[in-house]
C-alpha positions in Angstrom: 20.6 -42.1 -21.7 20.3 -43.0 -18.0 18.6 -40.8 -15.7 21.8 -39.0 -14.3 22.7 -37.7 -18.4 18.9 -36.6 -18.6 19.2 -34.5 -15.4 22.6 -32.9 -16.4 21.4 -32.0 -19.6 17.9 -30.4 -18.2 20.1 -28.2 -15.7 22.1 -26.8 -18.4 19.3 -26.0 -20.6 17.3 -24.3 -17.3 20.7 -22.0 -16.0 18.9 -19.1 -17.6 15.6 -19.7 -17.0 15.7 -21.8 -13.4 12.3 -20.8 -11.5 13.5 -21.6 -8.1 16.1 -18.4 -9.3 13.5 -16.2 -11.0 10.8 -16.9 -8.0 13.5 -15.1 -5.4 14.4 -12.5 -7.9 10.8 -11.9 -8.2 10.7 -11.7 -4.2 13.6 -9.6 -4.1 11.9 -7.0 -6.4 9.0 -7.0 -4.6 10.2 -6.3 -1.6 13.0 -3.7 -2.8 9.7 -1.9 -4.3 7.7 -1.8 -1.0 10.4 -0.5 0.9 11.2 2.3 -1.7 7.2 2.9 -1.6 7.5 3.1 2.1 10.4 5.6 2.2 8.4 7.5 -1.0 5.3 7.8 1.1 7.2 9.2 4.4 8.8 11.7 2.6 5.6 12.6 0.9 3.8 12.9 4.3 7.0 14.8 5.8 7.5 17.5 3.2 3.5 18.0 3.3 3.3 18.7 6.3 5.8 21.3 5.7 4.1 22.9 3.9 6.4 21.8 0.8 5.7 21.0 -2.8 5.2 16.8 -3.1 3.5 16.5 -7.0 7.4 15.2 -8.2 6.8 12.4 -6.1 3.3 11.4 -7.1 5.2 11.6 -11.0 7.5 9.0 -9.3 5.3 7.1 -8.5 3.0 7.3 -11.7 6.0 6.3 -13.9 6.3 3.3 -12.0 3.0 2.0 -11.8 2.7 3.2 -15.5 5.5 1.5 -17.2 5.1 -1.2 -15.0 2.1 -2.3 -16.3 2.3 -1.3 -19.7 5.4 -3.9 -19.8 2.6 -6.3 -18.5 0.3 -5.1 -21.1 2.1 -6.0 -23.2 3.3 -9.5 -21.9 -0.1 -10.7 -21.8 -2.6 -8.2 -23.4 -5.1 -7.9 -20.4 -7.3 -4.6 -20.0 -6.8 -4.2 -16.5 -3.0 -3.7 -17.3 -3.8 -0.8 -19.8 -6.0 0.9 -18.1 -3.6 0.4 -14.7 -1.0 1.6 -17.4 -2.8 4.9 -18.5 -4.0 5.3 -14.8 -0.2 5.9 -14.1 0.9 7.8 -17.1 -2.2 10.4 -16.3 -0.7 10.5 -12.9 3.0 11.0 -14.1 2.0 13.7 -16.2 -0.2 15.4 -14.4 1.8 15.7 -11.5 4.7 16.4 -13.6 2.9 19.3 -15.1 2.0 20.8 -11.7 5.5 20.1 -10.4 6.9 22.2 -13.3 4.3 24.8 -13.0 5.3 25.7 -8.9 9.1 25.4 -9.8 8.9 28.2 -12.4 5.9 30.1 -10.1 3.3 30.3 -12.8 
């Protein structure tokens, strides 16, 4: 095989998993996330100072940072994922408790 038939055959193997590809879909994820944080934490700050009920968006935000980094538990099985992982679910549900408690007035 000359060196043109190797390099063919390497970019059809790699369509899937081509780095150069997964690196910007990484970026593009990352960046989607911060601005979605961004807008998250403005509306946070806006209906607070309102005077207005913000726990459903802390659960938002939980769930994220929980499932995010119990999928990266998983992946690689370091502590600082699970306990980043349970840090989030604590957060989802405990804001999602009190967000349930003030919209039935208990």
């Amino acid at each position: 095989m000359n060196k043109d038939n190797i390099l063919e055959k390497a970019k059809k193997e790699n369509l899937i998993n081509d780095e150069a590809k997964n690196n910007k879909s990484k970026i593009g994820k990352q960046w989607g996330l911060a601005a979605a944080n961004i807008i998250i934490f403005a509306i946070i700050i806006i209906n607070y100072m309102n005077s207005k009920d913000i726990s459903h968006l802390f659960a938002i935000c939980g769930a994220y940072v929980g499932f995010e980094h119990m999928g990266k538990y998983f992946a690689n099985k370091e502590k600082t994922d699970l306990l980043a992982s349970l840090g989030g679910m604590l957060i989802l549900v405990g804001s999602s408790v009190l967000w349930l408690a003030n919209l039935w007035n208990f």
